[in-house]
N, C-alpha and C positions, 0 to 999 in steps of 0.2 A: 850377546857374545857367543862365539862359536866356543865352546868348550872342547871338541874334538882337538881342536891347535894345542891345547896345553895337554890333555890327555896325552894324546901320539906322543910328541915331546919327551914327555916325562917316562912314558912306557921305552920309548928308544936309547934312554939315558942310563935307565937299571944296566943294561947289559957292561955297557961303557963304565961307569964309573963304581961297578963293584956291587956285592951283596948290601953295604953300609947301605946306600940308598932308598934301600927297599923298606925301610922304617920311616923315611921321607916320604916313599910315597904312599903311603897309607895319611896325608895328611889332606892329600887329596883325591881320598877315595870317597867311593859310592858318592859319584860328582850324577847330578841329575841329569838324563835324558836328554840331548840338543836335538834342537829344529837345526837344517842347515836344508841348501840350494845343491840339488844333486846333479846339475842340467839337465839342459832343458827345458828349464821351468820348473822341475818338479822337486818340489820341496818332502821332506824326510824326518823322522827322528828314531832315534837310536830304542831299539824296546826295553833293555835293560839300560841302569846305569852304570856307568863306568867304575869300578872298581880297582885301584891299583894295587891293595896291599898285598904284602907277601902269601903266596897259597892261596889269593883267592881266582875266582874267572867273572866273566860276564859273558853275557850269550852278541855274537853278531848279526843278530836281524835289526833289519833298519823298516821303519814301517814308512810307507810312502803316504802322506798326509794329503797330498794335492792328486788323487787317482783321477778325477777328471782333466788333467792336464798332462796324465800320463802318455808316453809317444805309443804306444801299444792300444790305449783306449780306443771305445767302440763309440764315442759320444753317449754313452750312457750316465746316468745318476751314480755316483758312486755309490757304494756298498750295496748296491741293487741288484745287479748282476755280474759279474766277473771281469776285470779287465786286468790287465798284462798274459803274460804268456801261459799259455794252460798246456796239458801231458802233449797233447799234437804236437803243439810248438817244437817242445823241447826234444820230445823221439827224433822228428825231422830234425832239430837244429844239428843234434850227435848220433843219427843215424842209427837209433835204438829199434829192438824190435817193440810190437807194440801189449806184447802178453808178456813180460819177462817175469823174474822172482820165482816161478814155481822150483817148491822145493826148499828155499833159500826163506830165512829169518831175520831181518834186519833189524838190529835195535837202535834207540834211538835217548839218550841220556842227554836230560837235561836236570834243571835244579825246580824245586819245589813244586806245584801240583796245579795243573789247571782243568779245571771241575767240568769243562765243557768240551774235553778233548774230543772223545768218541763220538759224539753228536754231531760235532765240528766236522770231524773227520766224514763221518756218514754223509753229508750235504755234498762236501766236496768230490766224493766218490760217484754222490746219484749225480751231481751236475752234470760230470765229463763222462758216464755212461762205464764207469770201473764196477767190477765185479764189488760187492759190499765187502766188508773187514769190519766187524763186529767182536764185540766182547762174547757175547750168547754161541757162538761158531767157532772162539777160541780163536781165529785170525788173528785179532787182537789183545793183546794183555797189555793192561796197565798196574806197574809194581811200585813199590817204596824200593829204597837201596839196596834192602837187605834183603826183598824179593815180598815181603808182607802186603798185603792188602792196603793197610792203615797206609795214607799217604800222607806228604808233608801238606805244610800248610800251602793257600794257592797266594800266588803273584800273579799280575794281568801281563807286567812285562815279559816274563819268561813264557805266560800261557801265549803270549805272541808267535816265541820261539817254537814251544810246540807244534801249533798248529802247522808254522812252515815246511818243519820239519815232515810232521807226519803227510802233510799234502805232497810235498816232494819225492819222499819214499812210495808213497801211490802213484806219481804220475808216471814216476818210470821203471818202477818194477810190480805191479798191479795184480800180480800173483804170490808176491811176497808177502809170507805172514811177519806182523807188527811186532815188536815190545817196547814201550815207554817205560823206561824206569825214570823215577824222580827221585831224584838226590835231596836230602833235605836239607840242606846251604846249597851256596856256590862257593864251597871250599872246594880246594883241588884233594884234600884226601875225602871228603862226601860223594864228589862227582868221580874220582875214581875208584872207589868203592860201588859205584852205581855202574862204573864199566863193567869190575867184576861179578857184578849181578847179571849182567846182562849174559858174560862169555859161560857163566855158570847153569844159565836157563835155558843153554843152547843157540846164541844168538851166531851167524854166520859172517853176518857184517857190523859194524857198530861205530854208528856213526856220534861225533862231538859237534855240535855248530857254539864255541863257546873258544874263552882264551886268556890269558894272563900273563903278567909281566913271567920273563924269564926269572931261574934262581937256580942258585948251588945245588938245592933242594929236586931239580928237576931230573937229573940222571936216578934217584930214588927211587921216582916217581914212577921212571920207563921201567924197574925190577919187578914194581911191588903192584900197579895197577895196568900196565899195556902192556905185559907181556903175555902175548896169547897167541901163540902160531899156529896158523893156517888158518886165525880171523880175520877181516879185511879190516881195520877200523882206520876212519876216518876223521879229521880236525881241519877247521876250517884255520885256514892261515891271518884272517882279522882284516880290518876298514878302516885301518890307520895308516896307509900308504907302505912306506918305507919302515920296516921295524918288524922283530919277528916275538911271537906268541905261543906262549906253552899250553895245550898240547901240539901243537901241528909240528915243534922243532924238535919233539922226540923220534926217533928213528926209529919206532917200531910202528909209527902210522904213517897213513897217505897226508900230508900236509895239500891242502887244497885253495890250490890260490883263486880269483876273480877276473872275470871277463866283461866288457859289452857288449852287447849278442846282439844285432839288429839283422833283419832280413835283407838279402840282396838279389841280383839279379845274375848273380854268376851261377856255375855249376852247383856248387853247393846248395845256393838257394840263400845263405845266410853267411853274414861277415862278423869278425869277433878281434877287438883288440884289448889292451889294457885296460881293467877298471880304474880310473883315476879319476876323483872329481877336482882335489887341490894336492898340492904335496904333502896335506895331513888326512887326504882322506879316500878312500882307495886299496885295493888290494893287498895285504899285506905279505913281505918278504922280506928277505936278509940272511946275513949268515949268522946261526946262534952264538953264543958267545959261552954254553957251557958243554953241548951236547958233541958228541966226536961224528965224524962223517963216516956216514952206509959205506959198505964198503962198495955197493951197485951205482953212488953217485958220484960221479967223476967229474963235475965241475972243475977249473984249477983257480981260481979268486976265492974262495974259501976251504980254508982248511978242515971246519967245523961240518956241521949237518946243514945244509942251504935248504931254506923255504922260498917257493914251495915245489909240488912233484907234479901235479897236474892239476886242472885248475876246470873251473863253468864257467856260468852267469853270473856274475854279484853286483852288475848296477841296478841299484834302485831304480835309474832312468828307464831299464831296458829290464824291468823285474817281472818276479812271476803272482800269479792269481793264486790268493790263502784266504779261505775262510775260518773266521774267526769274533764268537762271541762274547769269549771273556776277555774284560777291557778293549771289547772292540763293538764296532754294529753291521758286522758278516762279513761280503765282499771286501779285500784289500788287496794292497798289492805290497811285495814285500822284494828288497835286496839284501844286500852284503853277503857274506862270503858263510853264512849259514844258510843260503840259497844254494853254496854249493858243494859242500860238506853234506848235504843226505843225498842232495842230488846224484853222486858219485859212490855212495853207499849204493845207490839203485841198481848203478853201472855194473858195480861187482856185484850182486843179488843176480841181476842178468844173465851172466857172466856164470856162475854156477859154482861148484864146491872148488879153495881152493886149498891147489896143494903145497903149495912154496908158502916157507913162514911167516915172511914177511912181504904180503901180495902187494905196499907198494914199491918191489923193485922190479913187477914184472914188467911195468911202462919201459922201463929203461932197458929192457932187450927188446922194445917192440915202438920204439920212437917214432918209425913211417905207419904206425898204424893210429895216430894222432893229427888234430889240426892243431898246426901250429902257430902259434900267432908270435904276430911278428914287428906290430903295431902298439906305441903308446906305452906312456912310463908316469909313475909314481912319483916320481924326486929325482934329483941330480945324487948320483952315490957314484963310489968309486971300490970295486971295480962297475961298470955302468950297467951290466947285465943282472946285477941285483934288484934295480929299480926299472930298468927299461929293457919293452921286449926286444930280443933281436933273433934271425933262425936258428931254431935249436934249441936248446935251453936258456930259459931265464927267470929270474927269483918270481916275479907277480904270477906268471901263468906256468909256469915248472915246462915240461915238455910238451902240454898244449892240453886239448880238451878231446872229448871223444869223440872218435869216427869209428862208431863198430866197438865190437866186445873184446878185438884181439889183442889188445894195450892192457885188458883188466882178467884175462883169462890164463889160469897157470894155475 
């Protein structure tokens, strides 16, 4: 049974039918990990499990199980050597330079501890020829919540999330120094207490690949742990299609939706529409149902804060290369929309110190300096630019992906 169809569902229905629900659906929370068919061929499962209850999150990496029948593979062994998109890729796919980060501190907050981050990370740095990022050199630092030493205990699903995370932040900002903080749950007031470690330790950017049902509780939330002007943070908008996810519907971050990224033969070099695999699984967007709308986003189908602002990669089909050995055995390949949540972290790291409070309204004075996609939809929803792309703006891919630093620079 696909368990995502009930998950989404149930995640789409809090908003709708009130706070009451949210004691429902803790009934079926922390539902285990699905296998599902991502196309292509290429089969998937979710690295954390789904969690509905009120205040908590789960991370969005989807770990790609089938790497040798990945459309990116090199006909190699899986976990042997590298297969989906590596830093090249992705520089060319949004026209990155290829030294960015210097100067810039990207943090990276996720929940509980995984023991083989740094080593993780070192592999994939020496593979693609990155300068190193070590603990010994202070590049890198790995903190508890509260900035301690002592970390929480490890999970393999979340040491997933890590890894992509931290591989991601390398591939496109490569001069950026690191910070892992681990939150010890995956409560919304642990991981946003791990945000505020992060902006505390001097972090520039600070990325979330993680999400939960919406709640009354969540305007709270933007006071007491995302408010921090002039950091870029970012929140992956989720892999549940149609429906939208706290943090990415707070309006003090870049909400970042999901793309398919495949090489092409046009000027570009590479084509990108909506990540959709079914109508429950896929990019997530919609308009919040508690959060009030930026005043920099001018959608007119929702009155609320619409997800998402800009968006990446997040098909599994079309996913990137994570090394990874706790609860894993090295070489994978990894999607969903925590592929592109540090990814975008990078972009601003790139990008350089910034000065406006809230850096995701600078896309939206700088639209033509974006691709935009304009191709492929999540669900039937109404109004239809929530779920489906069209030019311009729309909920899956926000105002597009990057072409150049001039969309993330302000």
């Amino acid at each position: 049974m696909r368990t995502s169809s009930i998950s989404t569902a149930a995640r789409a229905a809090v908003p709708l039918i009130g706070s009451a629900a949210l004691a429902i659906s803790g009934l079926i929370a922390a539902m285990p990990a699905q296998a599902a068919t991502a196309g292509h061929g290429v089969a998937w499962s979710r690295s954390c499990a789904v969690d509905l209850t009120a205040g908590h999150a789960f991370c969005n990496a989807l770990h790609v199980t089938s790497a040798a029948e990945h459309v990116n593979a090199k006909g190699v062994t899986p976990n042997a050597t590298p297969s989906g998109y590596g830093p090249s890729d992705l520089l060319s796919a949004y026209n990155l330079p290829a030294n960015g980060g210097a100067g810039q501190t990207v943090a990276i907050v996720d929940a509980y501890n995984d023991p083989n981050a740094a080593a993780d990370l070192a592999v994939y740095r020496s593979q693609y020829g990155l300068p190193a990022c070590t603990t010994a050199s202070g590049c890198l630092k790995i903190v508890s919540q509260t900035g301690s030493s002592t970390l929480p205990s490890s999970n393999s699903g979340w040491a997933g999330e890590e890894s992509l995370d931290l591989d991601m932040v390398s591939a496109i900002a490569p001069n950026a120094h690191i910070i892992l903080v681990e939150a010890k749950t995956a409560s919304m007031t642990n991981l946003g207490t791990a945000v505020n470690e992060a902006a505390k330790l001097g972090a520039t950017e600070i990325s979330n690949s993680y999400g939960g049902s919406e709640s009354s509780a969540d305007t709270s939330y933007d006071s007491t742990y995302f408010n921090h002007p002039g950091i870029a943070i970012t929140a992956s908008s989720g892999d549940g299609g149609y429906g939208v996810e706290y943090p990415a519907a707070s309006p003090n971050v870049t909400a970042v939706g999901g793309t398919s990224l495949s090489k092409a033969s046009n000027s570009r070099g590479w084509t990108e529409s909506v990540w959709s695999t079914s109508s429950t699984e896929g990019a997530g967007s919609g308009c919040s149902a508690y959060e009030p709308k930026p005043a920099w986003q001018t959608d007119s189908g929702c009155s609320n804060r619409t997800v998402a602002d800009v968006s990446a990669v997040a098909d599994p089909a079309t996913g990137v290369a994570v090394y990874q050995t706790y609860g894993a055995s090295g070489w994978a390949v990894y999607g969903g929309t925590s592929v592109a949540s540090p990814l975008i972290a990078g972009v601003y790291a790139d990008a350089g110190a910034h000065s406006t409070a809230i850096p995701a309204s600078i896309a939206y004075a700088h639209t033509t300096s974006l691709n935009d996609v304009t191709t492929g939809s999540t669900a039937s929803c109404s109004p239809a630019y929530l779920c489906t792309a069209e030019p311009g703006y729309d909920g899956p891919t926000g105002l597009g992906t990057p072409n150049g630093l001039t969309a993330f620079t302000g």
